[in-house]
C-alpha positions in Angstrom: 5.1 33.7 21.1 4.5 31.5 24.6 6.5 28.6 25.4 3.9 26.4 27.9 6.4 24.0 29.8 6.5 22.3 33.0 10.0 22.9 34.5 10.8 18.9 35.4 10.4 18.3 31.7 13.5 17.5 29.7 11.9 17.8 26.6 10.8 21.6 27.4 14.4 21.9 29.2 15.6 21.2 25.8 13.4 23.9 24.2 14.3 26.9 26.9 18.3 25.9 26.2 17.2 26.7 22.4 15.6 30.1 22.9 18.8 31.0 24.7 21.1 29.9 22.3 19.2 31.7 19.8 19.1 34.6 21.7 15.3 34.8 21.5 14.3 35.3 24.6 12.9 38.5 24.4 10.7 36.6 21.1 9.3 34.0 23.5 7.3 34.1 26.7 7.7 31.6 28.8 4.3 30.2 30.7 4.7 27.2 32.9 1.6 24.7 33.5 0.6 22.3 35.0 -0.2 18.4 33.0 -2.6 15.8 33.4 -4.8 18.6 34.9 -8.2 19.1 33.3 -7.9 22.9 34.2 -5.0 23.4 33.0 -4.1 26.6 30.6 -2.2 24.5 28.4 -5.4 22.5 26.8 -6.9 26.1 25.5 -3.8 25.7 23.3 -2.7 21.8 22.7 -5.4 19.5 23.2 -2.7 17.1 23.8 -1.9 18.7 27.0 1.8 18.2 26.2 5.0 20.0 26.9 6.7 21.8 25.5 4.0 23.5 23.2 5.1 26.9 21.7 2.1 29.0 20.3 3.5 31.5 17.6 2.7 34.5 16.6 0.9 33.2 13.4 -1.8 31.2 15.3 0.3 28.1 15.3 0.3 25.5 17.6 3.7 23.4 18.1 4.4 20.4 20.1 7.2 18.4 20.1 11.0 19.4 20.8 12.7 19.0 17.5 9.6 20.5 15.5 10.1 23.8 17.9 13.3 23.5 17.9 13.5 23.2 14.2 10.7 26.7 13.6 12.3 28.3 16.6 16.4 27.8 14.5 14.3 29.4 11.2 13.5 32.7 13.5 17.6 33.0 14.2 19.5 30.9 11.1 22.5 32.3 11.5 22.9 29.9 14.2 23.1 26.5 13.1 21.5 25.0 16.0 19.5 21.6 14.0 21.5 20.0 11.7 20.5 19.8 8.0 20.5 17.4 5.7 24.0 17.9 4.5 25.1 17.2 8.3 24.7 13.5 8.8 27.1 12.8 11.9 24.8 15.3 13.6 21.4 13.9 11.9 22.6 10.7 13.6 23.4 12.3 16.9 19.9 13.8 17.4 18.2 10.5 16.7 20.1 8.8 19.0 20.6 11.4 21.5 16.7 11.6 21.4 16.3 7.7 21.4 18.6 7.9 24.8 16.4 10.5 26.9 13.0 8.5 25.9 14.6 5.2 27.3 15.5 7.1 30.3 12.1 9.1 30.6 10.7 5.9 30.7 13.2 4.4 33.1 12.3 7.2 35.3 8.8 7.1 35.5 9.0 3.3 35.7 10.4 3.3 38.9 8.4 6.4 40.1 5.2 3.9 40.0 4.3 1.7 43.1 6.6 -1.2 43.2 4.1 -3.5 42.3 2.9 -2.0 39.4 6.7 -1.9 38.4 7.8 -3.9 35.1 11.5 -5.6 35.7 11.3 -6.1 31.8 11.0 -2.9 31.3 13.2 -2.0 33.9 15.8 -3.9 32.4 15.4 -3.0 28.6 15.7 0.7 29.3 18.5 0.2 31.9 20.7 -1.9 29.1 19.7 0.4 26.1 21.0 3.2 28.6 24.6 1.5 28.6 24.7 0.9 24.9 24.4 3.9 24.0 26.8 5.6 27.2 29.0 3.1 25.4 28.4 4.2 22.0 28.7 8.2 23.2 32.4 7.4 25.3 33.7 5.8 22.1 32.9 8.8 20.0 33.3 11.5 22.6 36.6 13.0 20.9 34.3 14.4 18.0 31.6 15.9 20.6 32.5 19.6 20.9 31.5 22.6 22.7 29.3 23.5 19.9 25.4 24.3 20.9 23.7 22.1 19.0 20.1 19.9 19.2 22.1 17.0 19.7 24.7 17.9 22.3 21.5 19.9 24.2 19.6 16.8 24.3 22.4 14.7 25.6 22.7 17.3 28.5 19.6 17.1 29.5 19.6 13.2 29.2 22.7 12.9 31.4 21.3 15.3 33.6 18.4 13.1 34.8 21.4 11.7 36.8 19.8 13.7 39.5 16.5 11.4 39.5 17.8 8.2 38.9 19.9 7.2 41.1 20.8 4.2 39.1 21.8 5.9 36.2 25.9 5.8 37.3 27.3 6.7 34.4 30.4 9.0 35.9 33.0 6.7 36.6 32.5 4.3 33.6 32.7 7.1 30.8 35.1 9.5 32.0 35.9 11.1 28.3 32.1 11.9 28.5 31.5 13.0 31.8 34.2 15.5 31.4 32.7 16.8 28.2 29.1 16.9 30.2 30.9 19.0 32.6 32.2 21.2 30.1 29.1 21.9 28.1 27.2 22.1 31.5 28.9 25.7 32.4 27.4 27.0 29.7 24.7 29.9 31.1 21.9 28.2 28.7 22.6 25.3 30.9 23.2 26.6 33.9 20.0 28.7 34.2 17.6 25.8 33.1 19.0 23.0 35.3 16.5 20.3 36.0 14.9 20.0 40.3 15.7 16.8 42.0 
């Protein structure tokens, strides 16, 4: 299998923590590439030009975190890694954990453009959907474990985008969470895939 990802991606971070935690790294070669380049590697495989895309060993072609995520926990399932149907506290947390790192993916790359071409709306609706659900994670942060799972993964690698935006301080407002960040972030899955400022 090949794992095409870019290595400022969150989404493909999110994927690389997986193989580790699955312990298939040996399983999956990883292939970075470059995007929104018409040469690129990556479009003999995904026309979508996307990352992550995981081509497997059937002749598959899968893009999209939580549908590699969710093939990639079928290849190790002794590891519950994606929740099931029976788990809905961590059903929730993945769709809002998910919901979080889109609004700040797009709060990133909103202020990455030229500040004219900049939209304050937009700006504004990502930055206050940000807080309500920092607020939402500090309430509940006593049931967050140590556990790998999607969820707590994808919150990671949401909070980690700290590094990029600098407006993003979260820190000293949700302590309860910034200490369980700090926790989950010694983990070696973590620790070998962090995110370039």
């Amino acid at each position: 299998m090949k794992l095409f990802y870019t290595v400022n991606s969150q989404y493909a971070r999110i994927v690389r923590v997986a193989i580790l935690e699955l312990n298939l790294s040996e399983r999956v070669e990883l292939k970075i590439v470059a995007v929104r380049d018409p040469n690129s590697e990556l479009l003999n495989y995904n026309p979508t030009g996307k990352v992550p895309t995981l081509a497997t060993d059937d002749g598959f072609i899968l893009s999209e975190t939580y549908i590699i995520s969710t093939y990639l926990n079928h290849l190790n399932p002794e590891i519950k890694l994606v929740a099931n149907n029976s788990d809905g506290f961590y059903q929730q947390l993945e769709g809002i954990t998910n919901a979080f790192l889109d609004g700040i993916s797009t709060w990133t790359r909103e202020l990455k453009r030229p500040d004219k071409e900049q939209s304050p709306g937009v700006i504004e609706f990502e930055r206050s959907r940000a807080l309500r659900i920092l607020d939402y994670f500090e309430k509940i942060s006593d049931k967050l474990d140590q556990t790998p799972k999607l969820a707590h993964i994808t919150l990671v690698s949401a909070l980690g985008l700290e590094i990029r935006l600098p407006d993003l301080q979260w820190r000293q407002k949700y302590p309860k969470l910034a200490h369980w960040y700090d926790e989950f972030s010694k983990r070696p899955s973590i620790q070998a895939t962090r995110p370039e400022s």
